[in-house]
N, C-alpha and C positions, 0 to 999 in steps of 0.2 A: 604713525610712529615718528617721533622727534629723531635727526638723524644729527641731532646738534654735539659735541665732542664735548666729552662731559668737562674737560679743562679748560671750556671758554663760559662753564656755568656762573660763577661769580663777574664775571663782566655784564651776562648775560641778565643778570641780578641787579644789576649795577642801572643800567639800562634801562631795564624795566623800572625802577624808582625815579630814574631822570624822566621818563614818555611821563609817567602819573607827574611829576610837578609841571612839566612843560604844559601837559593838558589842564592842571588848572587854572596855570595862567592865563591859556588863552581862554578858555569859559571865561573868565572873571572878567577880561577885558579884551573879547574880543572887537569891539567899535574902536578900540586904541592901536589895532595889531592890521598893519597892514601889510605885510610878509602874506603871502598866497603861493599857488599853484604859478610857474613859470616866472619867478622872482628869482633870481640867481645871483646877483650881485657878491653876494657871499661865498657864494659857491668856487672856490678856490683848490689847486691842488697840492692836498695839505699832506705831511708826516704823519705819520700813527704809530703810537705804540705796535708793538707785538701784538699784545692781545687783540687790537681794534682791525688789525692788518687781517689775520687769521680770520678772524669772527666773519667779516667782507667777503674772504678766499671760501669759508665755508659756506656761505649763502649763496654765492656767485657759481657754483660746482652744482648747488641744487639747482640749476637756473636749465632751460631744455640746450644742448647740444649749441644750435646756432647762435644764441644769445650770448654764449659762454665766449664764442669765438671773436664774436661781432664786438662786446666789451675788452678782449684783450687786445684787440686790431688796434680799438677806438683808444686804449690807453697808453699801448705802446710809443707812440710818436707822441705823449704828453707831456711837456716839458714840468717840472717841478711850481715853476714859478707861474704857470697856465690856469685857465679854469679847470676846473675838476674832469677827467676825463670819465666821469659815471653821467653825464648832463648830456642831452638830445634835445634838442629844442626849448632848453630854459627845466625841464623837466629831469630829475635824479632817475637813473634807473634803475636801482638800485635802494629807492626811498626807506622801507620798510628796516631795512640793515643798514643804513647807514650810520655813520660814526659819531658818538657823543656829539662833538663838536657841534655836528650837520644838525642834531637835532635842538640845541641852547640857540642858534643860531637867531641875533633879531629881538631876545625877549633881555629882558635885563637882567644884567652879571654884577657884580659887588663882588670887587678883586681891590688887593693891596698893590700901590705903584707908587714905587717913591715913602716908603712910609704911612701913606693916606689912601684910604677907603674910598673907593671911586665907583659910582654904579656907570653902566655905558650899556648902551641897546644900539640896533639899528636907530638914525633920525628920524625914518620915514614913520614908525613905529610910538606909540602914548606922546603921542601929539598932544599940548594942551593937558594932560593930566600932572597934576601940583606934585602929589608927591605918592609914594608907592610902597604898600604895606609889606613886609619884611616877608608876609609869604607869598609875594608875588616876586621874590630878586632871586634869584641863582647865586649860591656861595661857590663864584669860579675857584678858591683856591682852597677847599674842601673838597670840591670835586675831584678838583685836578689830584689831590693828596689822596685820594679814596683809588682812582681812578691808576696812577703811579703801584700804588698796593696792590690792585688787582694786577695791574701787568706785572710785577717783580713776583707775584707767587705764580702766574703763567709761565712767565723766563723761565725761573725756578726748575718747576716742575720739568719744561722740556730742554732745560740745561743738564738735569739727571740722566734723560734720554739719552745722554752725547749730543743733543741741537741746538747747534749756537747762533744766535739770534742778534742781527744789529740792533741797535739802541732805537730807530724810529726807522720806518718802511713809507714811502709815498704812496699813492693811491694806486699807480700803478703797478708796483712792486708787490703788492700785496694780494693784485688780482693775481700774480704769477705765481702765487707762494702756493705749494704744493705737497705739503708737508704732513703726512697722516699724522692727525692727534688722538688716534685712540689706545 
């Protein structure tokens, strides 16, 4: 039985369509993708929406008793501007649930800056390949617009509750978050 809070289903939704294009890309070009297993570079400790904060609080509660504890140990002394405190040896503990962000990380984004259309990946990453078919790019600021929508009808909903929510949680803060959504 899914013990997931039915108010994190459209992120959850959301999610799930980000893993399916992520996993095309990398089928399509995986000899170009050199992001693996204990690659962290990226791995930073980032802000999250509400809903992304939550959705982590709820996976991390399924997690067995000592894990739970070992992760808020590991997060608590995490400074903001640090690597990610979910990382044990280059490895996410957390992988499976991890946050939009974590999972685009590396493959190529097509965002507006400055007026002008910019694709940007990791370097280490389509080395050598000329140029890259439109359903291999990530529309980061579609996402991020899609993404924004699902958290403001999250907020929402647990703003009716009386639960008032800061505007973005770190990685730490959101393993602490403890908040029944059902």
């Amino acid at each position: 039985m899914d013990s997931t809070p039915p108010l994190l289903a459209n992120y959850l939704a959301l999610r799930d369509r980000i893993d399916e294009l992520c996993r095309s890309i990398q089928r399509e070009f995986a000899p170009h993708i050199a992001c693996s297993a204990g690659c962290d570079r990226c791995c930073r400790h980032l802000s999250l929406f509400p809903v992304e904060a939550f959705t982590l609080a709820a996976a991390a509660r399924r997690l067995p008793p000592d894990r739970v504890e070992a992760l808020l140990r590991q997060a608590a002394g995490a400074p903001p501007d640090a690597p990610c405190p979910l990382l044990k040896d280059g490895l996410c503990l957390q992988y499976d649930d991890r946050p939009i962000i974590c999972r685009t990380h590396g493959l190529p984004l097509v965002f507006t800056e400055d007026g002008t259309q910019r694709v940007d990946c990791c370097p280490d990453n389509f080395q050598g390949v000329e140029s890259l078919p439109g359903s291999a790019v990530i529309g980061l600021d579609r996402l991020n617009a899609t993404l924004t929508a699902v958290n403001a009808v999250f907020v929402d909903a647990l703003e009716r509750k009386g639960v008032h929510l800061p505007t973005r949680m770190t990685i730490a803060e959101a393993l602490s978050t403890n908040i029944n959504l059902d």
